[in-house]
N, C-alpha and C positions, 0 to 999 in steps of 0.2 A: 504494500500500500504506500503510497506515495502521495503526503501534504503539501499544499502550497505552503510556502515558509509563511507567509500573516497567520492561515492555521496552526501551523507548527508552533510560534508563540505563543497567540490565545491559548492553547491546550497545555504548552508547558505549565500555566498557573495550575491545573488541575494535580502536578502532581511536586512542582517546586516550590520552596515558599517564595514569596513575594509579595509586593505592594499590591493591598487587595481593596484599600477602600481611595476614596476621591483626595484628589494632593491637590494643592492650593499656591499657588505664588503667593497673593495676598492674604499670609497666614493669619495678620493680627488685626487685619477687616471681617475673616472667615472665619474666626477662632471659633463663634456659636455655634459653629456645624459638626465640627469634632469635640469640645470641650462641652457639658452640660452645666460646668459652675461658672459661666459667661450669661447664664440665664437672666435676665433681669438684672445686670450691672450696669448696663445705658439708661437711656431714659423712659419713659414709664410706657410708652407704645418706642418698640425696634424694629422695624423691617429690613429682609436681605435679601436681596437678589443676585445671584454668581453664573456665572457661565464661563466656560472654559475649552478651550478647542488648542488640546494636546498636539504636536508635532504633525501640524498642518502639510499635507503631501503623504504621508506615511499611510498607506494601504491597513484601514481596520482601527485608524488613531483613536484614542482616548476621546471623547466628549463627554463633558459633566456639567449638568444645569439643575438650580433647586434654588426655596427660598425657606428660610427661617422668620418665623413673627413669634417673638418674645416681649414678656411685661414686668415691670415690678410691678409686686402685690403688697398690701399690709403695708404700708407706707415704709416701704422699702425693703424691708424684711426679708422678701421673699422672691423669687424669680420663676414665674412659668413659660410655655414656650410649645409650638410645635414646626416641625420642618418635613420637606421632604424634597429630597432630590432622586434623578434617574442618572446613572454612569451605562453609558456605551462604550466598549472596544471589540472592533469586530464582532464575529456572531454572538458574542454576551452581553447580554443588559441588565445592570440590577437595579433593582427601585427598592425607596426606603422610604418609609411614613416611620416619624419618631415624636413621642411624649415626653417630654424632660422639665425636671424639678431643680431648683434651686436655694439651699436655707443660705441668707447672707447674715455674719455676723460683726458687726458694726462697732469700729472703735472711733475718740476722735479723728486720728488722722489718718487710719486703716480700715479697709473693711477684706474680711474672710469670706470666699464662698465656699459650697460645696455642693457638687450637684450630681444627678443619676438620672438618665433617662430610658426609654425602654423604646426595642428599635423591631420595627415587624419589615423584614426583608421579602422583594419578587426578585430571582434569579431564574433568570432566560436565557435558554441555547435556542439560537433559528440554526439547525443542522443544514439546510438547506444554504446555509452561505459557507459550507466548508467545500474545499474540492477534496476530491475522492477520486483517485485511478478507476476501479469498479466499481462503481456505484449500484451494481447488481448483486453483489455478493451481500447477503444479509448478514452475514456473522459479522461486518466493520460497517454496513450504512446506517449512516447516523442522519440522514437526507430529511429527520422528522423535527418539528416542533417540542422541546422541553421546558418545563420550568418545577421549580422549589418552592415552597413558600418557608420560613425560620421566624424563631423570635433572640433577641439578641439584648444586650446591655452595655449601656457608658457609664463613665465616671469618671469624675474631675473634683479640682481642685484650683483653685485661684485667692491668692493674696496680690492684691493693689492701693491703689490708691491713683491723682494726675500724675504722678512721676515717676512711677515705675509699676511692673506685674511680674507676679510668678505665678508661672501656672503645671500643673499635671495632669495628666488625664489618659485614661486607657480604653481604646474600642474593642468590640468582640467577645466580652469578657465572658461567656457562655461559651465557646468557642462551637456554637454550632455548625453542621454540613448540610450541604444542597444535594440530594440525591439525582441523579438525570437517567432516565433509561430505567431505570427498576421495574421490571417487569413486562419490556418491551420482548413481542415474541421474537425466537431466533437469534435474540441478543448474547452473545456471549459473557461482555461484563458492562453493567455501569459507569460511570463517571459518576465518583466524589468529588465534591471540593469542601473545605473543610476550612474554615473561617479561626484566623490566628488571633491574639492580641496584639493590638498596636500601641505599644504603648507614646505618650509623646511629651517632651518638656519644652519649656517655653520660656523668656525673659528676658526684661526688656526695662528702658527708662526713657524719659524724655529729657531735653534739654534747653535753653532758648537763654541765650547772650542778650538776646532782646527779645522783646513779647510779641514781634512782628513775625518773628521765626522760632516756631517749634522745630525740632530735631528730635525723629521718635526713632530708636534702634531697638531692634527687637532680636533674640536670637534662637533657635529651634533645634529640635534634635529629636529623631524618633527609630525606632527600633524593630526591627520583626524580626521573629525567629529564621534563623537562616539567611536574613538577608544582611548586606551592609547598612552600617550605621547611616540614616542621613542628618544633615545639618546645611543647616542656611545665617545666612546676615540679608538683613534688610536693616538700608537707612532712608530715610523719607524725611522730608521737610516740609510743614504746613507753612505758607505765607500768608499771613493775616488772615488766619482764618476765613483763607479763600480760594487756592491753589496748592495744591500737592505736585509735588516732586521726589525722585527718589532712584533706589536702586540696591540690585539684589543680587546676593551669588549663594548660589545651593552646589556644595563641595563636589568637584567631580562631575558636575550634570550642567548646569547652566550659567548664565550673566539674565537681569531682568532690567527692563527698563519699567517704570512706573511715572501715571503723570495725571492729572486730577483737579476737579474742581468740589468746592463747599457752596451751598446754594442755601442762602436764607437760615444759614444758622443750623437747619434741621435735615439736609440731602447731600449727600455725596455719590461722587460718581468717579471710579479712578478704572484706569486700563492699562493695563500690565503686557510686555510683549517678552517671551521668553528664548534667549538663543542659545540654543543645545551648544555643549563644548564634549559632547560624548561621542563615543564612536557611530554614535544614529544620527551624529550631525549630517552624515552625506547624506540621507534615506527621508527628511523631512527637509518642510519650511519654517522650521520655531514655530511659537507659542501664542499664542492671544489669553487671554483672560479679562472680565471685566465683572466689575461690581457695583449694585447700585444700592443704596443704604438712604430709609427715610426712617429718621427718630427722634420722637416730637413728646412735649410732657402735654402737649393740647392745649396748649394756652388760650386758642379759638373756640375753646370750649366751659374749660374753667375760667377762665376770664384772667388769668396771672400764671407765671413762672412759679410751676411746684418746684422746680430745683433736680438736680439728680443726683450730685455729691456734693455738700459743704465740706473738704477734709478741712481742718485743724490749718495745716499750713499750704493749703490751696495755693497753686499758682497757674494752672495754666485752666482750669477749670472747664467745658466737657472735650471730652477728646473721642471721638469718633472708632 
């Protein structure tokens, strides 16, 4: 039997470990997607919207689009939130609808999250986009529509405050499998995949010589069994609270350019362009990514500015 090589990778996930949920350039815009103790730390209504279009040119590339709407509750106390995105790469699609909680605990100049949410995964094989030499022979045609349904869990941890964050957090944490084929006639085996933890650390500060210019560096590192370590720097520059600037290098894999605007105090909008420095560099056109972010305490509603962090020694006060 004989795979076209875009199959031949898609399927290696099935029995290598590997990067199995959605990556992000814009980690500490996207943090809500992976992290549940990010829940309810903006302002009292959070909206997100991501899109991403992996190694542009590359036969079966990566796409990943979803949004998260999060609140604080209990005047502040507390953080809820629901999301859901869909990841394509080649013949595999996952979808994820997630419920996440957040308890924040509140000092002068600090506040603690801790958050857990609950993740109900669709995993889909269209067999029909793999090539197959004989595609007559039933003992290897896979030529049928499959999918999985799982339930799964996150957890995080975040300490902040405007001037800096730490955070941790682990995806997976049930480590459950996708069954495909189970009980297909004439089938000789299945495909498993088998859902790893991801674990991921996070931290970061801001800085501004002048209040005209924030400098927010962030830095990240996350782990899967069997695979290599990753790590990223992001530095960015807000200009009066009106224009974003910035740039990124994730170790071994890419450069990021990033560039952005603030609208009205309560919208953001940045787009991120990613250039492979990996040996896929010849086989793709880089990276897009873009984020849209609306997060409002409702002022048009309540009639005043509820606030979303007073810290103790506040200085650059909300940060996106």
């Amino acid at each position: 039997m004989k795979i076209s090589i875009a199959s031949l990778l898609i399927f290696a996930t099935l029995v290598l470990p590997a990067q199995q949920m959605p990556y992000f350039t814009q980690v500490r815009t996207n943090a809500v997607f992976f992290n549940p103790a990010v829940l309810g730390t903006k302002r009292l209504i959070d909206l997100r919207f991501n899109y991403r279009n992996q190694w542009v040119g590359f036969d079966g590339q990566p796409k990943t689009q979803g949004f998260n709407l999060n609140s604080r509750l209990y005047k502040g106390k507390m953080g809820a939130g629901i999301q859901y995105w869909t990841d394509i790469t080649g013949p595999t699609e996952r979808d994820l609808f997630s419920v996440g909680y957040a308890y924040h605990f509140r000092y002068p100049d600090i506040e603690m999250s801790l958050g857990v949410s609950a993740n109900f995964y669709k995993y889909f094989i269209n067999g029909a986009a793999i090539t197959i030499r004989n595609s007559q022979d039933k003992t290897i045609d896979r030529s049928i529509l499959a999918d999985d349904r799982f339930f799964d869990m996150n957890a995080g941890f975040l300490l902040y405050n405007d001037r800096f964050h730490v955070g941790l957090c682990a995806q997976n944490l049930i480590q459950q499998s996708a069954e495909f084929y189970d009980g297909v006639p004439d089938s000789v085996k299945g495909a498993i995949i088998k859902m790893v933890p991801h674990p991921f650390f996070t931290v970061g500060y801001n800085w501004a010589g002048h209040p005209d210019f924030v400098w927010e560096n962030t830095f990240n590192a996350g782990y899967i069994t069997g695979a290599t370590i990753t790590m990223d720097y992001s530095l960015r520059i807000f200009i009066r609270n009106k224009m974003i600037g910035g740039a990124s290098y994730r170790l071994k894999d890419a450069v990021a350019l990033h560039a952005g605007f603030i609208l009205l105090d309560q919208c953001q909008i940045v787009y991120s362009y990613d250039i492979g420095m990996s040996a896929l560099r010849k086989a793709h056109q880089n990276t897009h990514e873009i984020s849209l972010v609306w997060s409002s305490d409702l002022e048009f509603i309540f009639g005043k500015r509820r606030g979303n962090n007073a810290f103790a020694r506040e200085k650059f006060q909300y940060m996106f």
